[in-house]
C-alpha positions, -999 to 999 in steps of 0.1 A, spaced: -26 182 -175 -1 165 -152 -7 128 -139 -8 144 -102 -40 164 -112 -56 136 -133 -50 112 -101 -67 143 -74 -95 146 -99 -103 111 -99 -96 108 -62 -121 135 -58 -150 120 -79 -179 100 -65 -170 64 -58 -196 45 -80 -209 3 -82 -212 1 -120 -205 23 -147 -243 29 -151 -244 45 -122 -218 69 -129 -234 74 -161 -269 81 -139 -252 106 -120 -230 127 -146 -199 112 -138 -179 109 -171 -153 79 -155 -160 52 -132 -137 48 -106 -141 13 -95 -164 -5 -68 -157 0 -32 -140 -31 -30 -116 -21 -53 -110 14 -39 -105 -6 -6 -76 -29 -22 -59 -2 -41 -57 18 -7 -40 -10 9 -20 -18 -19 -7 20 -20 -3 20 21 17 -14 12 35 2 -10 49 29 13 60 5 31 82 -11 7 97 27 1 99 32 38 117 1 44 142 5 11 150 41 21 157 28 60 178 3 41 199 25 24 205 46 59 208 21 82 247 39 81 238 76 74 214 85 106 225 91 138 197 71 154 209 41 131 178 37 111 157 21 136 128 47 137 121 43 97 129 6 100 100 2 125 78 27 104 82 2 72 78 -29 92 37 -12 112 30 0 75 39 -33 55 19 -50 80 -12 -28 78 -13 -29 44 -5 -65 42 -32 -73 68 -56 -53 50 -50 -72 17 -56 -102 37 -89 -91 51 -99 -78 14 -90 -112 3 -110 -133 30 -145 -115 21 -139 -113 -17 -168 -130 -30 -155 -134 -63 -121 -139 -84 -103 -115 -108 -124 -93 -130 -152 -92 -111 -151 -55 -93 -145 -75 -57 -106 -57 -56 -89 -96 -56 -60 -87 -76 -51 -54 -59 -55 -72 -25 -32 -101 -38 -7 -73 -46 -10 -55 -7 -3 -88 4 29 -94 -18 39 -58 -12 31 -56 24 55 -90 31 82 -70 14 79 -39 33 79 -60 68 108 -77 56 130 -50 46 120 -32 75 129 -64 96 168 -64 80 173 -23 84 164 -30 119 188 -62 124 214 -35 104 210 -9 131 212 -32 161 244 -44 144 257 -9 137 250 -4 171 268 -31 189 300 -23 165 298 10 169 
């Protein structure tokens, strides 16, 4: 079975609290808390943003509009996700290992500073191709 299909079919199960709940309603895997879902979310939006903003990187030079649409993309989705970790990690009631998402918020945080950053420099790239060009 490919990872893709193992991911949907996870995706696609019910989201339960504890693993005796998923056991209480036939659900051979548990998933993860609601918290967790929330910070892995962010994390992943986060982490598009870190794609987004290399890939606008590498173009800056390539696209005739200079970049600056994918730049701005990486920098609204580095920030959403970053902000969301943020948010995840001001209601948290507990650390790592308790279910409350911490570490996957920690990493949306990290993740979403890099996307806004490197779409901050592909978008100071196009200006500057701009102005030379």
């Amino acid at each position: 079975m490919s990872v893709l299909l193992v991911l949907a079919a996870q995706a696609t199960s019910p989201v339960c609290t504890s693993a005796a709940e998923c056991a209480g309603q036939g659900v051979d895997n548990f998933l993860g808390t609601p918290e967790r879902v929330w910070a892995s979310v962010a994390a992943l939006v986060a982490l598009g943003g870190v794609v987004i903003g290399w890939l606008a990187l590498r173009s800056v030079r390539r696209i005739g509009n200079g970049g600056r649409r994918g730049a701005i993309v990486a920098m609204v989705v580095g920030l959403i996700g970053g902000l969301n970790g943020v948010v995840k990690l001001a209601v948290a009631d507990g650390g790592l290992g308790t279910g409350n998402g911490v570490f996957g918020a920690a990493l949306a945080v990290v993740l979403g500073l890099v996307g806004a950053v490197l779409g901050g420099l592909a978008l100071a790239r196009s200006r500057r191709t701009e102005l030379s060009g």
